[in-house]
N, C-alpha and C positions, 0 to 999 in steps of 0.2 A: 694596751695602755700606752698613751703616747712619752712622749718625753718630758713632756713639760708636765702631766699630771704624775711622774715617777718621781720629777725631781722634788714636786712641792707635799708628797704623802714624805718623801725619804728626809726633806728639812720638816717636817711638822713629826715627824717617830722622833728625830735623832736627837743629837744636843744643837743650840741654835744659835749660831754664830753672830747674830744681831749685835750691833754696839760700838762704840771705840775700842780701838787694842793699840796700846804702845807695840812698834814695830822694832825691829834691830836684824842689821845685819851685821854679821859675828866677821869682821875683815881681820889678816894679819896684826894690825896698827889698834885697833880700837875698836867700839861700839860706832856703824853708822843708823842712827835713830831716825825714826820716819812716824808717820800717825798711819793707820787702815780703821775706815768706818764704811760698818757694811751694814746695809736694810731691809728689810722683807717688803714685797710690794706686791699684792695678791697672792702669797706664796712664791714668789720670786726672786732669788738674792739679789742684791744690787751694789756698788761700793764705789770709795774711791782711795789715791794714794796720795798726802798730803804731807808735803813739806812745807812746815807753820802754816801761813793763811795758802800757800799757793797747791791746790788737788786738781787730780785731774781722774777721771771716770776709767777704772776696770774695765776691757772691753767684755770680760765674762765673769761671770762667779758661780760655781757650781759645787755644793756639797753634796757628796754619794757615798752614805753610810758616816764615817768620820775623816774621811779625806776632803779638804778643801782646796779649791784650784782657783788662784786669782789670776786670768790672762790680760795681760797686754801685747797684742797681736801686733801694733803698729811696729813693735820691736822686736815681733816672733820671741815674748818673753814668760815668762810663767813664775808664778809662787805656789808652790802647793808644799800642802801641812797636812800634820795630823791632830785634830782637833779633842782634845782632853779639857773637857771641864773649863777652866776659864784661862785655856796655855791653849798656845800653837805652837810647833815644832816643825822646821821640812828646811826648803832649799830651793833659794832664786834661781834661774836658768834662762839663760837666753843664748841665742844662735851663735855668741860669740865669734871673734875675726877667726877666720882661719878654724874654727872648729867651737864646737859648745862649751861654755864654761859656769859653773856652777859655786853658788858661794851660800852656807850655813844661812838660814832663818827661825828667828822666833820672836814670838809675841805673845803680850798680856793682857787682860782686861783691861780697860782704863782709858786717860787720858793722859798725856804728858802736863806735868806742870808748865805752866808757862814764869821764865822768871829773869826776869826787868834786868838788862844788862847795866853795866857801869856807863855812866856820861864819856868815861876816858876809853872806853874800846869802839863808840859810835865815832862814824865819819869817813872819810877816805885816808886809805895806807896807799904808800907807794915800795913793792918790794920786789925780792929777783927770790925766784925757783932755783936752788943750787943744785947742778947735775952732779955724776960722780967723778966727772972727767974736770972738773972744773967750771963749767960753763953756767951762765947766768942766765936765765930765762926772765923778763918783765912779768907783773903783775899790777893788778892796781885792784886792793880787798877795798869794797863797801859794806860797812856796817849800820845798821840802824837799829834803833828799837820799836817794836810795834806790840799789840796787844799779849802775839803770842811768844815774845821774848826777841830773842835779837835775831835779826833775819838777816841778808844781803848778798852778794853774789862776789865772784871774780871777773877778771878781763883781762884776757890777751892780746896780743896783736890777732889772733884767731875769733876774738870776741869774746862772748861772755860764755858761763858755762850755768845758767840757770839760778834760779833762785837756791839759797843757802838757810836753813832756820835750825836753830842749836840752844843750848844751855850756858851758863855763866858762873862760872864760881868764882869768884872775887877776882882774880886776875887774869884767870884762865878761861879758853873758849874752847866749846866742840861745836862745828857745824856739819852741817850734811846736805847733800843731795842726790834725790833718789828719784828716777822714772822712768825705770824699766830698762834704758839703755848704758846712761851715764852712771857710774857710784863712786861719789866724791864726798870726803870725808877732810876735814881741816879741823887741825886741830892746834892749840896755839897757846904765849902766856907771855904778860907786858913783863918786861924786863926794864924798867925806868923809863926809857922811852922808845924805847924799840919791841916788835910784837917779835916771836921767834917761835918757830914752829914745825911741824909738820900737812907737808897734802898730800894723802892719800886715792890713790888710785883702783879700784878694785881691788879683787879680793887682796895683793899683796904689794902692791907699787908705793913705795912710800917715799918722796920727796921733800926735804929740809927745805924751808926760806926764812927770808927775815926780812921785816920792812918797818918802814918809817912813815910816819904821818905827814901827810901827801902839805907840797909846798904850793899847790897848783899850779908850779910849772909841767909843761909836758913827761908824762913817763914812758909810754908808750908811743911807737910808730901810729901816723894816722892811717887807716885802711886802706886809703889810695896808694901808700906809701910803700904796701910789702909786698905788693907781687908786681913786677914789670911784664912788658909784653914787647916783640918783635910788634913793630908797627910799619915794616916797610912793602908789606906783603898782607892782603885776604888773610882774616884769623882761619887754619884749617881747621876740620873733624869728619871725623867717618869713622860710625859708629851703629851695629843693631837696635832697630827702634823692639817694641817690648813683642814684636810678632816677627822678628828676624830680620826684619830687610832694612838694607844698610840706608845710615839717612847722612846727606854729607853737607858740607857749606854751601855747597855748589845746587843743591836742591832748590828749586823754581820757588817755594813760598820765601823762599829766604831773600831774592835777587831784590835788590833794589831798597829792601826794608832797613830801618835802626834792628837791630836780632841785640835780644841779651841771652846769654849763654852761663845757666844757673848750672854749675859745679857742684854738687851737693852727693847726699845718701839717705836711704830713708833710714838708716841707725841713727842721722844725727841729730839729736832733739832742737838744737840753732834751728838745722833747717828746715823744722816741723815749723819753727817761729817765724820764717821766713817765707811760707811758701803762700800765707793768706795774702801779703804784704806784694808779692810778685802776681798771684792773681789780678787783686787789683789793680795794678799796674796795668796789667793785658786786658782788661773789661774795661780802661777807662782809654786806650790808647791802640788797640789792635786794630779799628777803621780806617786810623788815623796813619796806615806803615809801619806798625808797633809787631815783631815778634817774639817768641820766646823758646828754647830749646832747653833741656835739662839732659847733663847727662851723668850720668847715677855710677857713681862708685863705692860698690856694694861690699859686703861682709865675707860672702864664700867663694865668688869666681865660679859658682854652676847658675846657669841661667835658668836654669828651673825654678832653685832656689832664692835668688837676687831676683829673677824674673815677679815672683811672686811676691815679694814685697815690696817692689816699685809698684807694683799698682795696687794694691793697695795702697799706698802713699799717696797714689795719682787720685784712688776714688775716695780719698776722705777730702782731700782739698778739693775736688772738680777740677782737677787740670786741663786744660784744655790742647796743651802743648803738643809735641815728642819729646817723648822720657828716652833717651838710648841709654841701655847697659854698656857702660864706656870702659871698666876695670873695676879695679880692688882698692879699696879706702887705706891705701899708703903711702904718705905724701909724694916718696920718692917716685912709688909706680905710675902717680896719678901724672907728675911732673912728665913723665918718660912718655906717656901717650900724647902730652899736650906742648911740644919741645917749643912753642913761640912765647912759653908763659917763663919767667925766671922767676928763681924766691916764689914757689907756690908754697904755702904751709895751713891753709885753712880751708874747712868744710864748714856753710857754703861760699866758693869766691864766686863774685858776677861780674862776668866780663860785658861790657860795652859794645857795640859794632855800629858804627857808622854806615850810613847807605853803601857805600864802596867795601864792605865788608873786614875793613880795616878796626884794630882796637882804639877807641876813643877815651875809655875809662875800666881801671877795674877797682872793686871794691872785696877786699878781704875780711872775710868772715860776716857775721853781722849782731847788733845788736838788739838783743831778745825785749819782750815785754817787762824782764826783770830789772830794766834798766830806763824805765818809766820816761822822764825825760829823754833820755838820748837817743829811745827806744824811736819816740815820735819823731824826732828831729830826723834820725834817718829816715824816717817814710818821707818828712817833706822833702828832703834834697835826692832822695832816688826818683820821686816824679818829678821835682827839678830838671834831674839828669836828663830822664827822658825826652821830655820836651824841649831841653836845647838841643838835643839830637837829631829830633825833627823838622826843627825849623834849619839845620843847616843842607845847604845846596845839595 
């Protein structure tokens, strides 16, 4: 009996997971709330994970007997339950930094209500993340209202952190988001005119801020603005590409070419957002002197394990590049392998190279489809970029 007709007799005996389910993850701080809608399709499961309108597709779904397994591989991440009647019960997991970490799940029939937020929490806040040492970290919260209640995202000088969709009780907000890699939970309440609050971090990281409704003066650093570079000297690197052999600045595709040099990881869902956007870049501009390099700073530091989810990474977008496993996703470490960058703090940063192999431009962090506008605005001025690169001597 093959696999696929064990799996579709064991979903047509058992109980049938078909439907909406309110989701939760059970964090230190709070409920962070999500949607799961799964389908039958010839005998098939199918599903997705959906934060308000924004879902994105399970790469597996599999029930055998009453244990259900919802993967997303792109994060080496998994949800598996145990499926009772109209409850699920189990435990999210994924490869976690430096070792696996696992956090409480359950879910319910149903759908989430969806419920119209106040006129006075929609719009832009301008606020600081208080550390415990004292230190102020920028933000800049957008809120909206849409069908399925109040949606929007954050942004750092690192960018943005995805789409956010939550609940409203009269003064008070919970938001979330959830995609296998990131689990971010905000939770908040207007205080006359100040929002004051908590952001939550996985399972236990819990972060105070307070912010004020945005004046539209600047809040935030512009992205050009936060990471500097030695420019007196060829940007260096030497680094294993994903079959071991060291790939360096000095390699003959690179000599003469504009090279942008994507900083990134495939943990980080930005640079899941970023990497259609760099494609195109390189299909519209690689005949033209245009190259590209990535060099990935992964989760565990064993190349077996980083090794195999860079390409993965590489064969959902078609990359066409070298991906090098270049370190470990800490800013400090990341900084320490790449000493001509100063103020690195974001995954993914793009650094610029000039035909002379010099840095010309870099850009910190970036900004996702969640940020609709600004989202576009940076695609036109990175192929901007490009093409003033090319045209110089």
């Amino acid at each position: 009996m093959t696999a696929f007709l064990a799996l579709a007799i064991l979903t047509a005996t058992g109980p049938d997971p078909a439907g909406p389910w309110r989701a939760v993850l059970d964090l230190a701080g709070g409920q962070l709330r999500f949607a799961i809608e799964l389908t039958q399709h010839g005998g098939r499961l199918e599903g997705r994970l959906c934060n308000g309108a924004d879902c994105q597709a399970f790469t597996g779904v599999t029930l055998r007997s009453d244990t259900l397994l919802l993967e997303m591989a792109d994060y080496a991440a998994t949800i598996t339950a145990t499926l009772r009647g109209d409850s699920l019960s189990g435990v999210y997991a994924n490869v976690g930094n430096r070792g696996p970490r696992t956090i409480p799940f359950r879910a319910a029939r149903g759908r989430w209500p969806a419920e119209p937020p106040s006129a006075v929490l929609t719009g832009s806040w301008d606020g600081w993340v208080l550390g415990p040492t004292g230190s102020r970290s920028p933000r800049v919260f957008q809120f909206r209202a849409t069908a399925a209640g109040l949606e929007g995202t954050l942004i750092s000088n690192a960018g943005d952190f995805g789409n956010f969709w939550g609940s409203v009780q009269g003064s008070a907000l919970s938001m979330s988001h959830f995609d296998g890699s990131y689990v971010y939970l905000l939770t908040a309440r207007l205080e006359g005119d100040t929002l004051r609050g908590t952001f939550h971090a996985g399972l236990r990281t819990q972060s105070p801020f307070v912010a004020v409704r945005s004046t539209g003066k600047p809040h935030l650093l512009p992205p050009a603005a936060v990471t500097r570079a030695d420019t007196t000297a060829p940007f260096q690197f030497a680094f294993p590409d994903l079959d071991g052999r060291l790939v360096t600045n000095d390699d003959p595709r690179f000599r003469g070419k504009v090279v942008l040099v994507d900083v990134f990881g495939s943990w980080c869902p930005t640079c899941h957002d970023a990497a259609p956007v760099l494609v195109g870049l390189y299909r519209e501009f690689h005949d033209r002197g245009f190259e590209v390099v990535g060099l990935a700073y992964e989760v565990t530091g064993d190349p077996e394990v980083d090794g195999r989810l860079v390409r993965r990474f590489r064969d959902k977008f078609g990359i066409p590049w070298p991906l090098l496993l270049a370190g470990i996703n800490e800013t400090q470490l990341t900084a320490a392998t790449l000493p001509q960058l100063q103020g690195f703090t974001a995954y993914p940063t793009l650094v610029f190279l000039g035909r002379d192999g010099r840095v010309r431009h870099i850009h910190a962090g970036f900004y996702g489809p969640a940020l609709g506008e600004q989202h576009a605005r940076l695609v036109k001025e990175l192929h901007a970029r490009v093409e003033e690169l090319l045209h110089e001597n």
